[in-house]
Residue frames relative to the residue before (quaternion, step in Angstrom):
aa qw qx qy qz dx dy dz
X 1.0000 0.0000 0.0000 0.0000 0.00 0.00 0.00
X 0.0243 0.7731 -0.6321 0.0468 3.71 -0.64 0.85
X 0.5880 -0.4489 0.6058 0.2927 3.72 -1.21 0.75
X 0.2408 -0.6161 0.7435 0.0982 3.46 -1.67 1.24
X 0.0552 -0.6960 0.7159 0.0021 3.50 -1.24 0.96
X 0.4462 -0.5471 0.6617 0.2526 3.29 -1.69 0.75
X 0.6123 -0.6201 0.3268 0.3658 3.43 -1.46 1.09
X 0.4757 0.6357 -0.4114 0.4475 3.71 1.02 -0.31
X 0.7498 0.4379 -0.2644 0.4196 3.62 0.43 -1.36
X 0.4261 0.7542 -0.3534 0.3531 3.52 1.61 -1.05
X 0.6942 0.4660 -0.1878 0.5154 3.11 0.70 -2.32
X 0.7863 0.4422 -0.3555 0.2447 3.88 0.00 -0.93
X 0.3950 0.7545 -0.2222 0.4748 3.11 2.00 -1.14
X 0.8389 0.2751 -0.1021 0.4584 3.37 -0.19 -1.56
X 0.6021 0.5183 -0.4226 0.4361 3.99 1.05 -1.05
X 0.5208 0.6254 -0.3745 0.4443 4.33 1.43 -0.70
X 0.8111 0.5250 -0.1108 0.2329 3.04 0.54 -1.51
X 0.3802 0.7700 -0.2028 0.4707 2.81 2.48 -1.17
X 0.8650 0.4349 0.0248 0.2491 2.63 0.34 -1.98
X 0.5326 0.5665 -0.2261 0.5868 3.16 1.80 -0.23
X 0.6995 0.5278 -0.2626 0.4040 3.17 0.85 -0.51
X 0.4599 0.5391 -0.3124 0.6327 3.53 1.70 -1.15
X 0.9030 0.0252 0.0697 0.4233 3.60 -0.87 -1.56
X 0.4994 -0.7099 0.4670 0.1688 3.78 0.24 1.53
X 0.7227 0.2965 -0.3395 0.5240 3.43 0.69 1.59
X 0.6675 -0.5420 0.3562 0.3658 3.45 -0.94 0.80
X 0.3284 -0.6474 0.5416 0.4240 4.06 -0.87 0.20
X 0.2639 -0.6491 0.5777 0.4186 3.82 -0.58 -0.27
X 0.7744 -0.3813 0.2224 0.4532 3.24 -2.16 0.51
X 0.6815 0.3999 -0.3697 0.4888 3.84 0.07 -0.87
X 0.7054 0.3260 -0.5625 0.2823 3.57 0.34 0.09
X 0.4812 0.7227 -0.2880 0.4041 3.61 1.58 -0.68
X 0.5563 0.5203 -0.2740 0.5871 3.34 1.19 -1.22
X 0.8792 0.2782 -0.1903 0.3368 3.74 0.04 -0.89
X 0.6144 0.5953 -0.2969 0.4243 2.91 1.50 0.24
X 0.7566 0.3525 -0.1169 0.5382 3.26 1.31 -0.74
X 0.4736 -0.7056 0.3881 0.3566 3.31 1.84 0.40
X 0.4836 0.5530 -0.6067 0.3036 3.77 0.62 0.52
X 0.7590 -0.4793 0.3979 0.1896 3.17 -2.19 0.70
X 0.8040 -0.4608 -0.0359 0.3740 3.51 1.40 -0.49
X 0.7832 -0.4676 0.0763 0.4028 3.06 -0.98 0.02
X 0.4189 0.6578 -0.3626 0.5102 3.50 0.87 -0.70
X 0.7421 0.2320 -0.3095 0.5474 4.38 0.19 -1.25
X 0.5483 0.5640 -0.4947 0.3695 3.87 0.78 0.00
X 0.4814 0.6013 -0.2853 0.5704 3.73 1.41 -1.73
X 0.7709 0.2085 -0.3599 0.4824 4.11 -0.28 -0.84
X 0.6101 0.3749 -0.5884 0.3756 3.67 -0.01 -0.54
X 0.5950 0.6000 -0.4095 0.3440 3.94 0.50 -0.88
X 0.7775 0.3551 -0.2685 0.4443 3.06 0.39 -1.28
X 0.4573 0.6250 -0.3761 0.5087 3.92 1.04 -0.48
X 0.6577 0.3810 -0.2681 0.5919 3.66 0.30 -1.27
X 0.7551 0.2562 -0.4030 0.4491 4.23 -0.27 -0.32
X 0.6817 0.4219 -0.4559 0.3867 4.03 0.76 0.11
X 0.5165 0.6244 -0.3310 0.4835 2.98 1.62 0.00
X 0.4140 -0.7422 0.4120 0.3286 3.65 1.39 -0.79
X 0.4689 0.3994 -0.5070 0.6030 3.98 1.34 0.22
X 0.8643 0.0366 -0.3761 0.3320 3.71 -0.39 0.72
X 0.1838 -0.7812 0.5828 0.1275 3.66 -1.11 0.50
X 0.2831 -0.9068 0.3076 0.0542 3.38 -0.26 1.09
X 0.2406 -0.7552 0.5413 0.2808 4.21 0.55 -0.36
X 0.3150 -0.7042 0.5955 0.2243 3.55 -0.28 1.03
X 0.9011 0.2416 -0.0913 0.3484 3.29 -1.46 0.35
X 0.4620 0.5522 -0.3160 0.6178 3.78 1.89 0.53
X 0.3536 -0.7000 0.6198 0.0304 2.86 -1.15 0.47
X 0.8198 -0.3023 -0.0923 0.4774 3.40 0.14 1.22
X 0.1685 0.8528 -0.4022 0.2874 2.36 -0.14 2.17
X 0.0752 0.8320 -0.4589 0.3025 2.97 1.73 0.40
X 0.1360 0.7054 -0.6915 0.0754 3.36 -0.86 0.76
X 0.2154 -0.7904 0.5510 0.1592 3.68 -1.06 1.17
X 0.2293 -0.6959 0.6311 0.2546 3.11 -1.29 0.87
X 0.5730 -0.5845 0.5179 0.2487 3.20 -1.89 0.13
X 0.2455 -0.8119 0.5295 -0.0128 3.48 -0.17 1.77
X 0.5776 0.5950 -0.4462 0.3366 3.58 1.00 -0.32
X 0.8239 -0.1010 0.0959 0.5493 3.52 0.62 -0.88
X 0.0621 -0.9089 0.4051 0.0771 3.42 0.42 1.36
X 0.4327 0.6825 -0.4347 0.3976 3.54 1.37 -0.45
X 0.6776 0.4078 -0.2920 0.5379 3.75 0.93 -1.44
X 0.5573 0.5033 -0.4876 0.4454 3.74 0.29 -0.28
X 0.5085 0.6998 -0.1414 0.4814 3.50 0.85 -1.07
X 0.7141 0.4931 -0.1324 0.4789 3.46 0.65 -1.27
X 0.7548 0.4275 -0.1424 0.4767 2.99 0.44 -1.98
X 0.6516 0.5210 -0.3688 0.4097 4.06 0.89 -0.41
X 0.6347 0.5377 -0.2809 0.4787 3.25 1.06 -0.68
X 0.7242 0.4872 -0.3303 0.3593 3.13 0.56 -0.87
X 0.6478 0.6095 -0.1096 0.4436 2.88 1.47 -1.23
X 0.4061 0.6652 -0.3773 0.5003 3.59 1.56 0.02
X 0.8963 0.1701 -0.0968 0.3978 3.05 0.57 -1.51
X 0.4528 0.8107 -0.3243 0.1807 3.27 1.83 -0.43
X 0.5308 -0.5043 0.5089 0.4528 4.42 -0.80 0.39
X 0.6668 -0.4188 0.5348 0.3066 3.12 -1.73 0.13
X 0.5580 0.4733 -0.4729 0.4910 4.34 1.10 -0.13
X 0.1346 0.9489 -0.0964 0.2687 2.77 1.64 -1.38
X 0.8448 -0.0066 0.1505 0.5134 2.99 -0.73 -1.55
X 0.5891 0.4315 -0.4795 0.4867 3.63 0.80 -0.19
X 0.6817 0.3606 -0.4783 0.4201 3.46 0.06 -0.34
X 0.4191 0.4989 -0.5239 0.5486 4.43 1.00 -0.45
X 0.7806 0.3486 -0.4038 0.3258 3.13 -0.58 -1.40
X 0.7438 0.3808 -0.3688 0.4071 3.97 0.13 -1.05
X 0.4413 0.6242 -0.4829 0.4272 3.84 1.13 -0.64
X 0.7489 0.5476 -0.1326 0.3490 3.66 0.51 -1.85
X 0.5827 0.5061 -0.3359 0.5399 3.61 1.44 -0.37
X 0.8030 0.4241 -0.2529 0.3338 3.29 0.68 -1.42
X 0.5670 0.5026 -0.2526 0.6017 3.46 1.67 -0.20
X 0.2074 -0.8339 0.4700 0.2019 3.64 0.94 -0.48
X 0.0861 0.8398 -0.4619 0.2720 2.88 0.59 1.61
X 0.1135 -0.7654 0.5793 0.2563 3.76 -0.08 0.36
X 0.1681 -0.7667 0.6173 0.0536 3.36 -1.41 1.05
């Protein structure tokens, strides 16, 4: 089961996720806006808020970049890999954690 996005959310979705990944933290709206060349903030705010009723973003009220991305590709395994990972030893988790890179799983 994977989350349908419109090609707009796609771009906002993946430009977050990017961007977390470079500079371990979320871009804010004015960077999103200036990154993807849209007109403004406010159609950035709905695609955001669209994308967290949708469940590929989760957000921290009252924070400032906080944008956390979820993994829409296969959320059941995402699912998996937490649970396990709740209860899992310290070998354990190194072997989750490298499993989760090579599958590119955000955790």
């Amino acid at each position: 089961m994977s989350i349908k996005l419109t090609k707009k959310q796609e771009l906002v979705y993946d430009y977050i996720a990017e961007y977390v990944k470079n500079n371990g933290t979320s871009p804010t709206y004015r960077e999103i806006c200036a990154g993807l060349g849209l007109s403004s903030v406010s159609a950035v705010a709905e695609h955001i808020d669209n994308l967290i009723a949708l469940g590929a973003l989760k957000k921290s009220p009252k924070s400032a970049r906080s944008l956390e991305v979820v993994d829409i590709t296969f959320p059941e395994t995402t699912a998996l890999f937490r649970q396990k990972m709740a209860t899992a030893t310290e070998e354990e988790l190194e072997t989750l954690r490298r499993a989760a890179i090579i599958l590119d799983i955000n955790l």
